[in-house]
Structure formats: structure tokens, C-alpha cells
C-alpha positions, 0 to 999 in steps of 0.5 A: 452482486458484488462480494460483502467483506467480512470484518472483525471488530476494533476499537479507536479507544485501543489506539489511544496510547499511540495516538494520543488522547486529543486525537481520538478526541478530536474524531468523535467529536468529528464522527458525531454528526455523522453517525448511522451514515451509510458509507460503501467502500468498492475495492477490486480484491480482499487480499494482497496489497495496501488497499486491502490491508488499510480497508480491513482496518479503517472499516471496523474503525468507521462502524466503532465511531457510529458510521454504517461503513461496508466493503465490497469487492467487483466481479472479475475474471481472469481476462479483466484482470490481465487488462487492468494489471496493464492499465496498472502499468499504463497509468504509472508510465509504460508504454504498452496500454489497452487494445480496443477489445481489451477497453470494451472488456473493461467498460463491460464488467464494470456495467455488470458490476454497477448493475450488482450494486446493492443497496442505497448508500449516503457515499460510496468510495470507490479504489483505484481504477479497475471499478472506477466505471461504477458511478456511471452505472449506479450513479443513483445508488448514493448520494455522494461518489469519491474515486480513491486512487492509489497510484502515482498518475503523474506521468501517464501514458497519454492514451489510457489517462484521457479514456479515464480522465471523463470518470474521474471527473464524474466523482464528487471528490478524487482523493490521492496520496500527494499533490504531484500524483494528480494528472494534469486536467485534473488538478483543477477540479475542485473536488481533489483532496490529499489524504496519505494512506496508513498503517495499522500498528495494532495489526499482526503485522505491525505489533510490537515484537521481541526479538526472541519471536522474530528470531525463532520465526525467521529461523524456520525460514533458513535465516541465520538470526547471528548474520546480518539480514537485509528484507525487502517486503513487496509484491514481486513487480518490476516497479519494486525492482527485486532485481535491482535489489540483488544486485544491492545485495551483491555488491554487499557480499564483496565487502561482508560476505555473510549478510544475507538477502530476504524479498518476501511479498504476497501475491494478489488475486488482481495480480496475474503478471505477479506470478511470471515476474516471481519465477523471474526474480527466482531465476536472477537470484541464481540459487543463492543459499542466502537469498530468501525469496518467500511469498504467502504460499511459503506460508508467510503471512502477516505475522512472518513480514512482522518477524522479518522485518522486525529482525532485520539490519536494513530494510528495502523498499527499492522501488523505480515507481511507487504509489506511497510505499507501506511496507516503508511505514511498517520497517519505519514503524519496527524502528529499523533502519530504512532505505527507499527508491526516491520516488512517488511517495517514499520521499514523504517517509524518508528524510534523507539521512534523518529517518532514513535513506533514499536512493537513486540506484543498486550501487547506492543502495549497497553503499548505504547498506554498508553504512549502517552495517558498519555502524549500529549507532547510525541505524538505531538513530535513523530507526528512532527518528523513522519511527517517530516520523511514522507514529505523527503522521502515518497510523490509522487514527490519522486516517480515519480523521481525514476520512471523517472530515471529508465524508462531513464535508461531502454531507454539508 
């Protein structure tokens, strides 16, 4: 049997004053006609990564809006896991993919799974592509089946796109985060949709903070809360580019020799590769008394990215690949200052120039990282401007809308 997620409770009436009336409104009246509707989200983890940070929020929010929601993690095992980090790689470009064995692997924990599916449903959701094999198991467990996919599939490579393509297009609906992630072959299905992901701005991790919180909490953690702090917040992948990051942070140093380096990231559980890549960005780093790298093991969870990010004078997401980008809404939503990768979907959130900036290389990230360093007026309009960016179209409210909406369409 796959693993039921326990979940804590929360209230739509709480995101109000964010949110706005009219559209806490506007999904009530949406979730009316759909309540008592048995809706299964299948994840392949409970921790680490977006996913699981948006399930634990939008799970609670469908049950208070009446809709019978639930969520359940597969069966894996280390191998599988190794297999499904590469068809991670492989999907968002590399040129490494699958063996035979390796897919055989594959379609086999995903028949045992499908096989341990429990339960009649109204819609299952299924994320992302390590249980994407579920609906040709279990096909007759619901009545509606939605293939949630979380990466850019753009440019993939070819082989592991045409193996997936077929169950892809099993589904009653795909939805993905914008128009150009959809492989060609796809696009043309008519059960695509474009719903962007979101954060939780009542989560520890995205609460509103004082200063004096987030400048004791880092402190415990060797920062210097009267230096100048750069974070970058993700997991430690090369997509995330940590290294090129340093270097960002090197060139830095030539021109203010005091400001200070932080990468912080959680490592997964579906994330073996993970735990290499942090050892070789522990080694890049040389040592460097000023170069904070932390993970949950460091006892850094939620509340602690809260405190670094909260603190920081820029905040990084660098990224060379990315599926939306997350930790890019959480700084736009403390108001920081933000500098992205132009890439996947990091463009969506930074304006360049207006809600941010977005580069295309470590000397230009430096360049811009000196720029607002040199100018605290600038880094507060584009933290305003970020900020608003992120309350209109990136919070929860906004995603349980679109959720909601699609889940009635599927029921008509």
C-alpha cells in the first residue's frame, strides 16, 4: 500500500487579507458543487522540494473548501530512486538516460504501486514522472486521472520523452507550469493546462519575520547580521549551479571584501545524487570562513530559510535549468531583492530590472550583486515591486482557484 500523508489543518478564511475577499469568494463558490469530491494527490516523497511544500499546503486547503483531498507517496527503493534522479537529468536535457534494465526497474515499482492503490477516487493527480506509470495500473480506481508535471520538458532528450510520451497522453488532463515546458507531440492534446505553482505565505517558512528574529536566528549559524549577506536557497543540484554561485560571490569579494556567502538546501529523500553534488560544492568552496553552506542536517528547516532569506541583501537563485523556481517567490515574497538564472520559469517572477534581475552568467550575477549592494534605494524598489509581483499571482488562494476550476471541469 502506498503511504497516507498526515496533514494538519488550515483555513482559506486565514488568506483573506492577503488574498483579497473577492477571491476567497470566488473559490467557494467554485468548490460548491464540488464538495465531498474524492480527489488522491501521488507524490514520490513527503519532504524536500516544492512539491511537497505546495501538497502540504493545497491538501488542507481542498478539505476546508468541502473536497474529500488526500495524499499519498509510492514505494521506492534506493535503485529506483537512482533511476528516476537520471530520468530527472534526462527529461530536463542531459544526455545520460535509462539503461534497459533500469526502465524495466522502473515500470516495475510503478505496477507494484499501481497494485497498492487503495481506494475509489473521483480524480487522482498524479506528480511528476517517477509514478507516472499509476494510471495504466489502476486505471479504474478513479474516474479522472491528471499527470502533474513539475519540470521544464522543452528540450528533452529524445529517448526517455518517447518511452513517457504514451502515458502522458493516458491522462485526462496534463497540467505543467507554462506553455513552452510541453514536449512537442504533446501539445496538441487537448487535455493540457497551465496552472503555475505557489507559496504558502502563512507557512514558517514564508511568515512575515522581524529583523531581530532573523538576525538572532542566523547568527546562530556564524552570519554577521552587520555584513552584507548573499543566500541562495535550493537543493544542491547542478541545474542550481552552487558553483557558479561562488564564483558570483568571488568576484563579489574583489570590490567589498566583507560580504558574506550563504547556500542552504534540504536534501530529499528521491534525491541520492543530492548528497555527491553537496560534498562537491563543500570542496569548491575551499574552506571559506564566509561561505555558509547548510542543509536540514545543520538543523535548518523551514524557519531558519525564513531567517536567511529574510536577512539577506540579495537573494540567488542561479539556476542553468529550472522547473518554476519557488525559492524565487519565497525572497520576492520577504521583499528582498532578487537575482535569477533567465531560465524555465524564473523569467515568469523577475521583470528584469523591475521585480528584479535576471542573468545569464556568474559575472553578471556579480555585477548585479554589486549594484544593489552599492545601492540600498535600488534593492528596496525591486523588493516592493517583487513583492506585489508575488502576492497577485503566486500564493496559494491563486492555486487552489485553478485547481478547483479544473477538477469541475473534469467532473462536467
Amino acid at each position: 500500500m502506498l503511504q497516507e500523508i498526515a496533514l494538519g489543518q488550515k483555513s482559506l478564511a486565514d488568506y483573506t487579507h492577503i488574498a483579497g475577499k473577492e477571491t476567497v469568494e470566488r473559490i467557494r463558490e467554485l468548490a460548491e458543487p464540488m464538495k465531498g469530491h474524492r480527489v488522491l494527490h501521488v507524490s514520490a516523497t513527503a519532504f524536500g522540494g516544492g512539491v511537497s511544500e505546495i501538497l502540504y499546503t493545497i491538501v488542507p486547503l481542498m478539505r476546508d473548501i468541502g473536497i474529500d483531498a488526500h495524499w499519498h507517496v509510492i514505494f521506492g527503493k534506493e535503485e529506483f530512486y537512482n533511476a528516476t534522479k537520471l530520468l530527472h537529468n534526462s527529461l530536463q536535457g542531459a544526455e545520460e538516460t535509462l539503461s534497459d534494465s533500469e526502465w524495466a526497474l522502473f515500470d516495475e515499482i510503478n505496477a507494484i504501486n499501481a497494485e497498492g492503490l487503495q481506494g475509489e477516487w473521483d480524480t487522482i493527480i498524479v506528480h511528476d514522472p517517477q509514478p507516472i506509470g499509476l494510471r495504466r495500473g489502476a486505471e479504474a480506481k478513479s474516474r479522472n486521472w491528471i499527470w502533474r508535471c513539475h519540470i521544464d520538458l522543452s528540450e528533452p532528450n529524445p529517448a526517455p520523452i518517447a518511452r513517457l510520451q504514451p502515458m502522458i497522453e493516458e491522462y485526462d488532463a496534463t497540467v505543467w507550469h507554462l506553455p513552452t515546458y510541453v514536449p512537442k507531440g504533446v501539445d496538441s492534446h487537448n487535455g493540457v493546462r497551465i496552472i503555475p505553482p505557489a507559496i504558502d505565505p502563512l507557512s514558517p517558512k514564508n511568515m512575515a519575520f522581524s529583523p531581530d528574529d532573523a538576525a538572532f536566528v542566523c547568527k546562530q549559524f556564524g552570519i554577521d547580521v552587520d555584513r552584507p549577506l548573499i543566500t541562495q536557497v535550493s537543493r544542491f543540484d547542478p541545474w542550481k549551479d552552487p558553483m557558479g554561485v561562488i564564483d558570483a560571490y568571488r568576484d563579489v569579494t574583489k570590490e567589498i571584501p566583507e560580504a558574506q556567502l550563504a547556500l542552504v538546501g534540504s536534501m530529499a529523500t528521491d534525491d541520492p545524487e543530492g548528497w555527491e553534488f553537496f560534498q562537491h560544492t563543500f570542496e569548491y568552496a575551499e574552506a571559506d570562513p564566509d561561505i555558509k553552506i547548510l542543509n536540514n542536517l545543520n538543523n535548518v528547516g523551514a524557519i531558519e530559510v525564513n531567517a536567511f532569506q529574510s536577512q539577506s541583501d540579495v537573494c540567488l537563485q542561479k539556476s542553468i535549468r529550472e522547473g518554476f523556481g519557488l525559492t524565487v517567490t519565497e525572497a520576492l515574497w520577504k521583499g528582498r531583492p532578487t537575482i535569477g538564472g533567465n531560465v524555465g520559469g524564473i523569467p515568469l517572477q523577475i521583470s528584469d530590472g523591475e521585480t528584479g534581475f535576471l542573468v545569464d552568467s556568474s559575472e553578471q550575477c556579480a555585477e548585479r550583486c554589486l549594484e544593489i549592494l552599492a545601492d540600498p534605494e535600488l534593492g528596496k524598489r525591486l523588493g516592493r515591486a517583487g513583492k506585489e509581483h508575488a502576492r497577485k499571482e503566486f500564493l496559494s488562494p491563486r492555486l487552489l482557484r485553478d485547481w478547483v476550476e479544473l477538477l469541475a471541469e473534469l467532473d462536467t
